[in-house]
N, C-alpha and C positions, 0 to 999 in steps of 0.2 A: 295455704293451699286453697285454691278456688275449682270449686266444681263447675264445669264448663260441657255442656253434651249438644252435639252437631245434629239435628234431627235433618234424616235425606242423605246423610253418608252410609248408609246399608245400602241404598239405591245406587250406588255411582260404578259398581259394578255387578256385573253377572258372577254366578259365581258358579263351582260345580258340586254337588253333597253326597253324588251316588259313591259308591263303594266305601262309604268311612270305615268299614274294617282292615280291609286294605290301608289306606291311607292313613289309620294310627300306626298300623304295624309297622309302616314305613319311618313313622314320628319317630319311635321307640329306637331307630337307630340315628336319627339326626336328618335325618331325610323328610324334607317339609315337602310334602304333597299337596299342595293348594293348587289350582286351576281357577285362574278368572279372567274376565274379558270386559272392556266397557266398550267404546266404538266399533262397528263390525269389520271397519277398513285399516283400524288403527287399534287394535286389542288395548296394548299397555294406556291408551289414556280414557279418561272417565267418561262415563255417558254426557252426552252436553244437553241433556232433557232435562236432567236432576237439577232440581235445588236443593240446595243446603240452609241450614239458616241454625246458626249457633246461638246459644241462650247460655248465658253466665250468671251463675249466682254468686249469692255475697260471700265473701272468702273465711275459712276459718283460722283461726286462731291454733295453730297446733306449738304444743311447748318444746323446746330441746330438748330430747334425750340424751345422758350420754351411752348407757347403757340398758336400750328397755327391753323390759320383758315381752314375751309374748303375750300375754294377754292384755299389757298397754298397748301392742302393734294391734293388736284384734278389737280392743275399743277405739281405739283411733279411727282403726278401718270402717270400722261400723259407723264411728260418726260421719265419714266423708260418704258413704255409702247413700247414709238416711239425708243426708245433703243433695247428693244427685237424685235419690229419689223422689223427693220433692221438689227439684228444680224441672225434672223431668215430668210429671204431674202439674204441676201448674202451668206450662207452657206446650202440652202438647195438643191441646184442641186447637190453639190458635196458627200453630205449626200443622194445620190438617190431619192429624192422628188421634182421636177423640176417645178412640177403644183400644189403645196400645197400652201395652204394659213389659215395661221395663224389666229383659231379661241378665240377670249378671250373674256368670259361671263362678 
C-alpha cells in the first residue's frame, strides 16, 4: 500500500456546510445530502484555477492476513496513517501550505 495525498483537491470545488443537522439526519436514512459546485456556467466540472499536485510516498510493506483481528486492522491503520502523515508534512510547504495540518476523521 502507498500513501499518496493530492494537495489542491479541497479546492476544485465549492462546497455547501450550513445546515449539517439537517443534512446528517437526512445521512441516517440513506439520503446523501452533499451540494457542490466547481465552474459557475458548468457546476459538475472542477474549478479550472486549481492546481493539484500529488506527492507519493514510499510504499509499505503490509503482511497477508487470513483472519486479522481488530486491533492488527488498527495498527496497520495507524501505520498507513503516520505514513500520510509524514508524507503530508514534508511536502506541504513546498505545495504552498506551510501552516496546514492534516485533518483525518
Amino acid at each position: 500500500m502507498t500513501p499518496i495525498y493530492t494537495f489542491g483537491e479541497s479546492e476544485t470545488y465549492h462546497t455547501f456546510t450550513g445546515l449539517l443537522e439537517a443534512r446528517l439526519k437526512l445521512n441516517q436514512y440513506g439520503i446523501p445530502a452533499v451540494v457542490f459546485w466547481g465552474e459557475p456556467l458548468l457546476p459538475p466540472f472542477p474549478k479550472q484555477q486549481t492546481e493539484c499536485v500529488s506527492c507519493v510516498g514510499a510504499p509499505l510493506q503490509l503482511p497477508k492476513l487470513q483472519d486479522p483481528t481488530a486491533d492488527e486492522v488498527s495498527a496497520w491503520h495507524a501505520r498507513y496513517l503516520g505514513a500520510l502523515r509524514a508524507l503530508f508534512d514534508a511536502h506541504k510547504a513546498e505545495c504552498g501550505k506551510p501552516d496546514a495540518q492534516l485533518e483525518i476523521w
